[in-house]
C-alpha positions as CSV (number, residue, x, y, z in Angstrom):
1,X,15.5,-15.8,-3.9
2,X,18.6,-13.4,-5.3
3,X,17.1,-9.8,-5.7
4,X,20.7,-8.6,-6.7
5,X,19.6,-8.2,-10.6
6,X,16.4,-6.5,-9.7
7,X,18.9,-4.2,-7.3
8,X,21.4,-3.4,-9.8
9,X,18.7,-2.7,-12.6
10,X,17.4,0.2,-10.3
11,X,20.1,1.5,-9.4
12,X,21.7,1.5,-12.3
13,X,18.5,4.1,-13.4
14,X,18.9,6.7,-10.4
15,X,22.2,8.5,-11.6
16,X,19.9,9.2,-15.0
17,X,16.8,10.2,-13.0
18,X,19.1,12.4,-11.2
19,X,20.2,14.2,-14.5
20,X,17.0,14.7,-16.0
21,X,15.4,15.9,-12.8
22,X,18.1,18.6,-12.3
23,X,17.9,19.4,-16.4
24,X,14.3,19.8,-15.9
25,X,14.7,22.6,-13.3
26,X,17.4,24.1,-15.0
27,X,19.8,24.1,-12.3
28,X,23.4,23.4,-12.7
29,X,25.8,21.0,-10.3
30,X,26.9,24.0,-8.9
31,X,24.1,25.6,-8.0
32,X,22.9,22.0,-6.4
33,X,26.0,21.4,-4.8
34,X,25.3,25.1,-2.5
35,X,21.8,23.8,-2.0
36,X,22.5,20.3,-0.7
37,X,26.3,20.3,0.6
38,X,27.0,18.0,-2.0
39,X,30.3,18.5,-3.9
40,X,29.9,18.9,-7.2
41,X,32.3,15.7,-8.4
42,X,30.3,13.8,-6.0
43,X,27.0,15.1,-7.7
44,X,28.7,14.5,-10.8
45,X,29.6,10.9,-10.2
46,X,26.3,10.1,-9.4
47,X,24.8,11.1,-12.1
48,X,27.3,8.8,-14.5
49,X,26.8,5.8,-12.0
50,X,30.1,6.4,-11.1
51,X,29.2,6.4,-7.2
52,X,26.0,4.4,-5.8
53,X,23.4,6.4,-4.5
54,X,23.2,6.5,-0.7
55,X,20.2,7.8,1.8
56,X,22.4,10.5,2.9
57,X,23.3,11.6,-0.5
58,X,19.7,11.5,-2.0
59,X,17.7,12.8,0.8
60,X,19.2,16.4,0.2
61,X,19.1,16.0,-3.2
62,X,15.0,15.3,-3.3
63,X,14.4,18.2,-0.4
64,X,16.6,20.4,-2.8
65,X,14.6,19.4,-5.8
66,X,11.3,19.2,-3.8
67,X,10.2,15.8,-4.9
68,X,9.5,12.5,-3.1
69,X,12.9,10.3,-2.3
70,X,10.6,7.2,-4.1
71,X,10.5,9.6,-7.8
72,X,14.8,9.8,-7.5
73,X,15.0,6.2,-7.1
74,X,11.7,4.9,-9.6
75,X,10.1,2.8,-6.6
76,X,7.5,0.9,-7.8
77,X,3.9,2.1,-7.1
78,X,2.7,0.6,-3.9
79,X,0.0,-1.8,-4.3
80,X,-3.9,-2.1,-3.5
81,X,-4.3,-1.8,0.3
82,X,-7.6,-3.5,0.2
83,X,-8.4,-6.1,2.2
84,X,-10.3,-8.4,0.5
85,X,-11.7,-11.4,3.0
86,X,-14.0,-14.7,1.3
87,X,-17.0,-15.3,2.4
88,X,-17.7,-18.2,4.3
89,X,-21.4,-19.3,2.8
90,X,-23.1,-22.3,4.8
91,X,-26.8,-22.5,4.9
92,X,-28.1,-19.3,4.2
93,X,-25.6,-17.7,6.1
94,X,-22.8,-15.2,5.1
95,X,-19.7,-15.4,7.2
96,X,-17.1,-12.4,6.5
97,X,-13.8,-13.0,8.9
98,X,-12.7,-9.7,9.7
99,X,-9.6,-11.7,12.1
100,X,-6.8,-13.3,9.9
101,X,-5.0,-15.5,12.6
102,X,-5.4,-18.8,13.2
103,X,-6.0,-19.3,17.0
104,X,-7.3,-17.0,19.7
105,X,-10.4,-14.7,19.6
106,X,-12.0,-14.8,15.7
107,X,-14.7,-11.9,14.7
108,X,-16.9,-12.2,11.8
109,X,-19.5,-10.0,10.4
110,X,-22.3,-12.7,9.6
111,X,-25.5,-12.3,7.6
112,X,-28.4,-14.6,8.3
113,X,-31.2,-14.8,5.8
114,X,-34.9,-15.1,6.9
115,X,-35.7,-19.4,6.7
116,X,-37.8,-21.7,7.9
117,X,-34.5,-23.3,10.3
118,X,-35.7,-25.0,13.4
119,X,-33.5,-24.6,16.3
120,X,-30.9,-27.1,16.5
121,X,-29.2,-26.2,19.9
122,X,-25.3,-27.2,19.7
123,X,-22.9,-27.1,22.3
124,X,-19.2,-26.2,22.0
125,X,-15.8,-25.3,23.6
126,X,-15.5,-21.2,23.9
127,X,-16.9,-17.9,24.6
128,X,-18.9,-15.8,22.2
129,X,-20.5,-12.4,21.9
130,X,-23.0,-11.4,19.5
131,X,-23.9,-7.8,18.7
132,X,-26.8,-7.0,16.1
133,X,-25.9,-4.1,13.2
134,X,-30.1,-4.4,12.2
135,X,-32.6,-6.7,11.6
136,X,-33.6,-9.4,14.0
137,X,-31.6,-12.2,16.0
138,X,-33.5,-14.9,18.0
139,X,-31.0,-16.6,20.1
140,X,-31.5,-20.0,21.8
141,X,-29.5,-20.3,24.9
142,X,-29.8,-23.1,27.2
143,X,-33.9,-22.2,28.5
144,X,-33.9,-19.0,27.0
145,X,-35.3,-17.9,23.6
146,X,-34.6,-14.3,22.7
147,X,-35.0,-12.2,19.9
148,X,-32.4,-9.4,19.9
149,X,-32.6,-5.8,17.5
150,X,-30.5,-3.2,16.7
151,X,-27.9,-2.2,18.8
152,X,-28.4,-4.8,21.0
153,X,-25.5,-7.5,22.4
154,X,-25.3,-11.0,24.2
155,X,-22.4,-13.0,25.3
156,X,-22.7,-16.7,26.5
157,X,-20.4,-19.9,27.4
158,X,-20.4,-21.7,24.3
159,X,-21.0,-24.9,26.7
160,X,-24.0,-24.2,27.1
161,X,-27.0,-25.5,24.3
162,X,-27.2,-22.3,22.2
163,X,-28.7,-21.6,18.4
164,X,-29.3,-18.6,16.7
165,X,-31.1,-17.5,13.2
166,X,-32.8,-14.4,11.7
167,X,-36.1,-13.8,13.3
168,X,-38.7,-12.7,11.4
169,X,-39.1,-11.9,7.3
170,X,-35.9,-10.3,7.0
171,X,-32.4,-10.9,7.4
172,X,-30.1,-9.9,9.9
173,X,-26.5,-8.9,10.3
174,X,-24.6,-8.9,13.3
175,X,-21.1,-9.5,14.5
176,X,-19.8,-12.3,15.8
177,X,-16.8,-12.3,18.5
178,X,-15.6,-15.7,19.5
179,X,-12.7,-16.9,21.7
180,X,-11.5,-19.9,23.5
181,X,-12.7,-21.0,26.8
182,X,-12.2,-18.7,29.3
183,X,-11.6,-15.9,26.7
184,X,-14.5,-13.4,27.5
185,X,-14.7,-10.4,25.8
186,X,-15.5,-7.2,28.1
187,X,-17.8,-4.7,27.1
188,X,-18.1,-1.1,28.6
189,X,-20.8,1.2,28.5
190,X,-21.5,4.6,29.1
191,X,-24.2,4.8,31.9
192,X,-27.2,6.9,30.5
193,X,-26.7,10.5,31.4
194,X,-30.3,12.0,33.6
């Protein structure tokens, strides 16, 4: 893909821009020229387009005229730095990714609304590690049945039989960190101060 055009067209504006920003201050190319070091043919030739606008050139000139480098050139407003993941929604659970690469250790933010699911223990290659934000997790895990609360984290061999839903009436929403065999995630706590 040629960005050449779309190069030249911008360009082609600065030595304008320049003008009309000095205009609009009422300084002359003199007085810019003591400022920023400039010589005043230079400072004159960009402002025909007679000389391409360089870094070193327009940084002194934006610092003289107190104004961003991106308003002497017209760059293009940056766009929306959301992130905006999809949902993963499979049987009354909501499954936000919060990794984007394929591979590796995955984390989710999951919400599990309150049904009438049995336990269906599965068993899988990997690690994971659960932590509950609030409501209720039950968790299956080989001969253990839990229910976990707020604030509250397990981490298990995916090998082993495991299941988990919302316990309870409500839902619950937890975080989900999951990694390839033999990828286990480490957790440190404070120790409770006497």
């Amino acid at each position: 893909m040629n960005d050449e055009p779309a190069l030249d067209s911008v360009l082609d504006e600065v030595g304008p821009r320049l003008r009309r920003i000095r205009r609009d201050r009422g300084a002359t190319l003199g007085a810019l020229s003591e400022v920023t070091g400039i010589s005043v043919s230079t400072l004159s030739r960009l402002e025909s387009g007679r000389r391409k606008p360089s870094l070193e050139l327009l940084l002194p000139i934006a610092r003289a005229h107190q104004v961003p480098l991106d308003e002497l050139v017209g760059a293009p407003p940056v766009g929306d730095p959301r992130v905006r993941a999809k949902p993963i929604v499979r049987h009354g659970r909501t499954m936000l990714p919060l990794t984007r690469q394929p591979g590796g250790l995955q984390a989710y933010k999951v919400v599990q609304e309150p049904g009438t699911q049995q336990p269906d223990p599965r068993t899988h290659e990997g690690y994971e590690w659960l932590y509950v934000l609030s409501g209720k997790l039950r968790l299956v895990l080989g001969e253990h049945d839990v229910v976990l609360g707020a604030g509250e984290a397990a981490e298990f061999d995916t090998r082993v039989p495991h299941w988990f839903g919302a316990a309870g009436e409500g839902s619950v929403e937890f975080l989900s960190l999951f990694g390839p065999q033999g990828e286990r995630m480490h957790v440190r706590a404070r120790p409770k101060q006497s």
